[in-house]
C-alpha positions as CSV (number, residue, x, y, z in Angstrom):
1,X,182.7,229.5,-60.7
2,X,186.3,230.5,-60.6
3,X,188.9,227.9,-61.9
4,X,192.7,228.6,-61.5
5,X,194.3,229.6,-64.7
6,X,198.1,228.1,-65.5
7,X,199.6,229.3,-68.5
8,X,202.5,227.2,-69.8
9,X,205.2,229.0,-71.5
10,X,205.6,229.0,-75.5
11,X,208.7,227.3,-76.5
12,X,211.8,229.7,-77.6
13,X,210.9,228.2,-81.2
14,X,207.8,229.3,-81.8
15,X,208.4,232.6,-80.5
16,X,210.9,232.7,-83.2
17,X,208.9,231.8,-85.5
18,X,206.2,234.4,-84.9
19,X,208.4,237.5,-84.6
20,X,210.2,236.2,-88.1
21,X,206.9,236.1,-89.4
22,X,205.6,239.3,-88.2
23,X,208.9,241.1,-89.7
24,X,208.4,239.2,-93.3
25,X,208.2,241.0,-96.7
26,X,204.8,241.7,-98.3
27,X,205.9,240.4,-101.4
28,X,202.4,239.0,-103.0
29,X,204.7,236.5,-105.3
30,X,206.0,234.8,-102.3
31,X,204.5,231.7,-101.1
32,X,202.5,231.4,-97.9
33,X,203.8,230.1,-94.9
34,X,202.5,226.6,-94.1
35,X,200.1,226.2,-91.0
36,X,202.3,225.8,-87.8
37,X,201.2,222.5,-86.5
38,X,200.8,223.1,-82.2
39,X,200.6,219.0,-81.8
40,X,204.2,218.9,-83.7
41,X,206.4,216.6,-81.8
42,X,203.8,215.3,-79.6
43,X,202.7,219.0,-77.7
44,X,200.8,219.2,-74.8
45,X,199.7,221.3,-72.6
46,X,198.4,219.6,-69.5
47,X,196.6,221.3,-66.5
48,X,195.5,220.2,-63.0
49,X,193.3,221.7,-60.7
50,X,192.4,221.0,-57.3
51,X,190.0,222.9,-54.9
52,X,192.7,224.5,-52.2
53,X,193.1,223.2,-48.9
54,X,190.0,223.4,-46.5
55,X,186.9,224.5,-49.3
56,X,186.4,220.6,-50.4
57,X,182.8,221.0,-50.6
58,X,179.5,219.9,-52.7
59,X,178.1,221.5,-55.0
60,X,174.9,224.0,-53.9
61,X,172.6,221.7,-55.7
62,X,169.3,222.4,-54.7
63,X,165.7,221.2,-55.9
64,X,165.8,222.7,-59.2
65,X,167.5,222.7,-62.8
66,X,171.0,222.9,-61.9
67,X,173.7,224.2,-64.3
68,X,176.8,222.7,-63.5
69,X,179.0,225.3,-64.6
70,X,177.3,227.8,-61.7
71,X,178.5,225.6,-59.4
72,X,182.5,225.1,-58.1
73,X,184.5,222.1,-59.3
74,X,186.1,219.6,-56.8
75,X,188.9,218.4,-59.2
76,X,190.1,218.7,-63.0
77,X,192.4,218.1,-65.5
78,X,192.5,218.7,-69.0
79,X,195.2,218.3,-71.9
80,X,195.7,221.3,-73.5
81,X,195.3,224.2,-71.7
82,X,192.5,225.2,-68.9
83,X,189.3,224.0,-69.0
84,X,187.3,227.1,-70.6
85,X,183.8,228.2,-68.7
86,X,181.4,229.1,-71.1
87,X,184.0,229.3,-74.1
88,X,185.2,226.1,-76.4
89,X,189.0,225.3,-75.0
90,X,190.8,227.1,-77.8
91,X,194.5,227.0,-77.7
92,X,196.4,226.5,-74.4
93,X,196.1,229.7,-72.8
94,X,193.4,230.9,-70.3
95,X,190.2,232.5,-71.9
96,X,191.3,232.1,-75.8
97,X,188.4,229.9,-76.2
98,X,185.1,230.8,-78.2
99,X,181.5,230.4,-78.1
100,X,180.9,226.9,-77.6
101,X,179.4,225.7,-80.7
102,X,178.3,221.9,-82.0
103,X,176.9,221.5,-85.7
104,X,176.7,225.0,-86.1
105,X,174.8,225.7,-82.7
106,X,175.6,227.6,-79.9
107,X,175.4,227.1,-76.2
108,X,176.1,230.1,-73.6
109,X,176.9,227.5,-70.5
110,X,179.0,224.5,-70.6
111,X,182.8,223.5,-70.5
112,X,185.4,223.5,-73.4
113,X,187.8,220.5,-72.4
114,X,190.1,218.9,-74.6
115,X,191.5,215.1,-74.2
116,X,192.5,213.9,-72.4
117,X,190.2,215.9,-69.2
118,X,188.6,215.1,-66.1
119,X,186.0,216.9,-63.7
120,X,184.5,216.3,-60.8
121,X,181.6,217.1,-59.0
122,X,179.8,215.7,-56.1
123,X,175.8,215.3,-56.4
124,X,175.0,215.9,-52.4
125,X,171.7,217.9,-52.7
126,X,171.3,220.3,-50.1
127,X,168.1,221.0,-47.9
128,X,166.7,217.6,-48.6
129,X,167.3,217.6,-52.3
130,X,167.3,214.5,-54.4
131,X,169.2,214.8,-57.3
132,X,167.8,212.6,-59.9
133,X,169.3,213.3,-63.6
134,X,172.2,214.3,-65.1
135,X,172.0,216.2,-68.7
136,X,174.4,217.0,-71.3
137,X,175.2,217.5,-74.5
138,X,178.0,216.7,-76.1
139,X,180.4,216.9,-79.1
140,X,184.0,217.9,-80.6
141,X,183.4,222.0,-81.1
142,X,183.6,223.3,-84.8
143,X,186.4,225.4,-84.1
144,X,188.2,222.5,-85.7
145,X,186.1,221.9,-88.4
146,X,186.2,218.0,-89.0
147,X,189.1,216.6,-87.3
148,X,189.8,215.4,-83.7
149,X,188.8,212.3,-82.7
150,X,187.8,211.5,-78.6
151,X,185.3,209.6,-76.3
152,X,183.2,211.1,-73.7
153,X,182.5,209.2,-70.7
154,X,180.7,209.5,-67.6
155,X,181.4,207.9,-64.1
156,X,178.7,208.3,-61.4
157,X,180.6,206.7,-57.9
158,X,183.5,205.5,-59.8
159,X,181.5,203.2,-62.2
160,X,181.0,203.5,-66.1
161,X,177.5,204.6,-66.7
162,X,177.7,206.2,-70.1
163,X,180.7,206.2,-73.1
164,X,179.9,207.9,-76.6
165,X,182.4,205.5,-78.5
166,X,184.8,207.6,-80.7
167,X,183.4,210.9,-81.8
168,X,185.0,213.5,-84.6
169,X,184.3,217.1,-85.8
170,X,181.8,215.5,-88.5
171,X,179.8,213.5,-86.0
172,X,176.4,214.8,-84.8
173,X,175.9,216.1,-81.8
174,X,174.7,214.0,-78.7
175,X,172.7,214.1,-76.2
176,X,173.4,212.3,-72.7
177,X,170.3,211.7,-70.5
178,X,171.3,209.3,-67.2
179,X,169.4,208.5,-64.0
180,X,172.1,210.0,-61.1
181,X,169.0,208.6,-58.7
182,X,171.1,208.1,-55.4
183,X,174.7,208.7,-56.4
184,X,176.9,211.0,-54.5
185,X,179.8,211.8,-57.2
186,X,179.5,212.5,-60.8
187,X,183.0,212.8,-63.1
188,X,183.1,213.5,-66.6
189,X,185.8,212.4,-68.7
190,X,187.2,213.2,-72.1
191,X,189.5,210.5,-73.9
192,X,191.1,210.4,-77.2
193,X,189.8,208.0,-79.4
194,X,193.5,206.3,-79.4
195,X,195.2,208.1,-82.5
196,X,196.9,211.2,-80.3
197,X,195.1,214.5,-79.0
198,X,195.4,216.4,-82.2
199,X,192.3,218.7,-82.3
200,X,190.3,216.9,-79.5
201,X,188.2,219.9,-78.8
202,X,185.5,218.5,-76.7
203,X,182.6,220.5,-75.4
204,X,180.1,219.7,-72.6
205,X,177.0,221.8,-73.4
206,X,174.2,222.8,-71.0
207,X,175.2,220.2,-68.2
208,X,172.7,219.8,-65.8
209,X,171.7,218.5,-62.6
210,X,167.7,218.0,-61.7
211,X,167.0,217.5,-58.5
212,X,163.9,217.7,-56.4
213,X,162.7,218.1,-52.9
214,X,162.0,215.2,-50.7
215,X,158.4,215.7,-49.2
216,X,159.2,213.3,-46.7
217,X,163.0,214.7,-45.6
218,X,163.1,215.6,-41.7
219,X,165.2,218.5,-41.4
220,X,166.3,219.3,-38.0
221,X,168.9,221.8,-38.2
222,X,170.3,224.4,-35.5
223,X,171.3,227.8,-35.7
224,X,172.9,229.9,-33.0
225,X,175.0,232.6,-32.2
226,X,177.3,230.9,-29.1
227,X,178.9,233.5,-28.6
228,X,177.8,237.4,-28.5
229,X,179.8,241.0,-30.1
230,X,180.8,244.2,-28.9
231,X,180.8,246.9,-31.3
232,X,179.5,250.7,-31.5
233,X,177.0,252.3,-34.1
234,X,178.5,252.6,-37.1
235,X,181.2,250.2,-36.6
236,X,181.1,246.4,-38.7
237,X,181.6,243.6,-36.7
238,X,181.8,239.8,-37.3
239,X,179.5,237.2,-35.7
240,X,180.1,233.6,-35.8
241,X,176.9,231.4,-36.8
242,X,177.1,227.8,-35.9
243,X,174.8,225.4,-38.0
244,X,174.1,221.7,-36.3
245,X,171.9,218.9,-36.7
246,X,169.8,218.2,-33.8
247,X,171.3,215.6,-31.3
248,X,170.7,212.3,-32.6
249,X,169.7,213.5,-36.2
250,X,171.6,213.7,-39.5
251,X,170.0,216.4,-42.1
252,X,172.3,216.0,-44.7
253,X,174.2,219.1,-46.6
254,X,172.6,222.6,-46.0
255,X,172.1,225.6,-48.3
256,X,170.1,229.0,-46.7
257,X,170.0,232.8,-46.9
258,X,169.9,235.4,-43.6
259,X,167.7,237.7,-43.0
260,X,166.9,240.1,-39.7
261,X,163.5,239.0,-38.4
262,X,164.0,241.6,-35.3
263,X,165.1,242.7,-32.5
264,X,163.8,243.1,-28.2
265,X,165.4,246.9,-28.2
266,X,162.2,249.0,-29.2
267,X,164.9,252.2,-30.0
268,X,167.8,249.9,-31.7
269,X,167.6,251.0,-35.4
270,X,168.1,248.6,-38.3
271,X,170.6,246.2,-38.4
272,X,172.5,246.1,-41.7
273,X,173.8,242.7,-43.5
274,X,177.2,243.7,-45.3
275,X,176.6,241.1,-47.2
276,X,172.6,240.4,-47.8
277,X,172.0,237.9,-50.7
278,X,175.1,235.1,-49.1
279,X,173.8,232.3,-49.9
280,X,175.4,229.7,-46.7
281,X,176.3,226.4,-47.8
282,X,178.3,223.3,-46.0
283,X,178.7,219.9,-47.1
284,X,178.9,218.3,-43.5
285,X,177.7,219.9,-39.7
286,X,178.9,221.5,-37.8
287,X,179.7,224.2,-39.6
288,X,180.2,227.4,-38.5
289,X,179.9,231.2,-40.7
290,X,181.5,234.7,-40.3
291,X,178.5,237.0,-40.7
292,X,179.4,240.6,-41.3
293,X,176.7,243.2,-39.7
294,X,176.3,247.0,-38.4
295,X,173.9,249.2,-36.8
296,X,173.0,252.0,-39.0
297,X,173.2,255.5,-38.1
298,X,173.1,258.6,-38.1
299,X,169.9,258.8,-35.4
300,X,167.2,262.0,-36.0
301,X,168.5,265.2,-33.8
302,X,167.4,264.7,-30.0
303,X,167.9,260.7,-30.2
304,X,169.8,259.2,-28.0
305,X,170.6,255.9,-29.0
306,X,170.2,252.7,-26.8
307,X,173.5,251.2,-25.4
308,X,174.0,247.9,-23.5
309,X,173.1,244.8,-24.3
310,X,170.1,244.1,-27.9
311,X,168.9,240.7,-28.8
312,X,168.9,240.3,-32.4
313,X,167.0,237.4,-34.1
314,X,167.4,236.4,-37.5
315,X,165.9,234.1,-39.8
316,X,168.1,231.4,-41.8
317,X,165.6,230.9,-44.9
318,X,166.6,227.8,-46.2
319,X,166.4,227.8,-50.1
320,X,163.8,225.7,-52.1
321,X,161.9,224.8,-48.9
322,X,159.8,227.1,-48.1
323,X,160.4,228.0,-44.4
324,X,163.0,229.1,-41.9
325,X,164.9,228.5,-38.5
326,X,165.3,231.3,-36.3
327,X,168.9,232.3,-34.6
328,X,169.8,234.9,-31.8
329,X,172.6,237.0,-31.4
330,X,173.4,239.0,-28.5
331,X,175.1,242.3,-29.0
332,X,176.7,244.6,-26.7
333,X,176.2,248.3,-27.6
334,X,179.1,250.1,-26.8
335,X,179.1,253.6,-26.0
């Protein structure tokens, strides 16, 4: 998941204040400097994201353990900084953060956010998926040793379904378990506990989404190519793939991987995918695809290689389900 990284400016003081300490004496007798405070005068460093224009979409949640930082965010905020993937939010640049870490354990997946933050994510389950539980858990990250004070909170549809109540650096770790059984929006949210945002390191570890197939979901999806290509051997070209419901039928968000299932030319040689483990998604139908192929060559000496018109079919295997639609694409072999 790739989230936009804004880096606010230091102030002209601090910079200061770092190159006079990095030209200071070495004089063991003198004192030492006093811990600059980042929060003085009521600091913050506050960052917005939004997913651009036009790519508004679910998350690929299919029927399985999904981790939630896999999967792209709709919206977020957070007050110090960017969120951190992976890392605890550190200081207010992007990627300064560190192993996320609660009571002295570690987590390799999660968020680093810091009060007052927001994410959302929607809870659509593709291919039939149900998406049943939500899973988290949760604390202020040692990096700060005891202090900070915040309140985690969790909004499934725009209603209150779970708040910690105020948590510090010396409170245990928690762990959120919540039934998301028919919700189509989850946000989590990071207050602070109403004393400021000093040190409100707060860490959403292993967040996950379970969902589950429906055994009794009627998928009736179509794939076509309406319109064929013209390209040569050798050459890429693009070919459009339009994904529908059936008339009359809503399937709900789809998720599926192409493959080449074959083709009526007995002497057309292999057709290559530029791009073979794409994973298709889209939130609502129709939706159409850009799908990147060529025809391989060279051809063995004394070949000559069919031109004119080769119907290609391929299989959309849609993910967690177990079978496929077919799609075919006419393309015109040029010479």
């Amino acid at each position: 998941m790739y989230i936009p990284r804004f880096l606010p400016s230091l102030t002209a003081a601090l910079i200061l204040s770092a190159l006079l300490s990095a030209c200071g004496g070495s004089d063991p007798a003198a004192p030492a400097a006093a811990e600059t405070d980042p929060y003085a005068g009521g600091a913050a460093y506050p960052w917005t994201y939004a997913a651009p224009s036009g790519q508004l979409s679910a998350q690929r949640l299919t029927a399985a353990l999904n981790t939630l930082s896999f999967e792209p965010l709709l919206a977020a905020t957070n007050g110090w900084g960017p969120i951190e993937l992976d890392h605890s939010n550190g200081e207010q640049r992007a990627g300064d953060g560190r192993t996320l870490t609660l009571g002295g354990v570690t987590y390799a997946e999660g968020f680093g956010t810091h009060a007052g933050s927001e994410m959302r994510f929607s809870l659509q389950g593709h291919n039939g998926a149900r998406c049943t539980r939500f899973t988290s858990r949760i604390g202020v990250d040692d990096e700060v040793g005891n202090r900070g004070s915040v309140v985690f909170q969790v909004f499934l549809d725009g209603a209150l379904a779970y708040s910690s109540g105020t948590m510090t650096g010396a409170s245990a770790t928690r762990n959120i378990d919540l039934d998301i059984s028919g919700r189509g929006e989850l946000r989590l949210v990071v207050k602070d506990a109403g004393d400021g945002i000093n040190s409100d390191h707060a860490d959403w570890a292993n967040p996950q989404v379970r969902c589950e197939n429906d055994p009794g979901a009627d998928l009736r999806y179509s794939f076509s190519f309406p319109r064929g290509i013209n390209a040569r051997y050798g050459k890429t070209a693009t070919a459009i793939l339009r994904v529908t419901d059936e008339p009359g039928h809503t399937s709900g968000p789809v998720s599926f991987k192409l493959s080449v299932f074959n083709w009526t030319s007995p002497g057309a040689p292999p057709l290559q995918l530029i791009e073979p483990n794409r994973v298709y998604d889209a939130t609502t139908l129709p939706a159409e695809f850009p799908v990147r192929l060529r025809l391989r060559t060279p051809f063995p000496d004394g070949f000559t290689p069919p031109t004119g018109t080769v119907e290609i079919t391929f299989a959309a295997n849609l993910e967690d389900r177990g079978f496929f639609k077919r799609a075919s694409l006419n393309w015109n072999v040029l010479r």
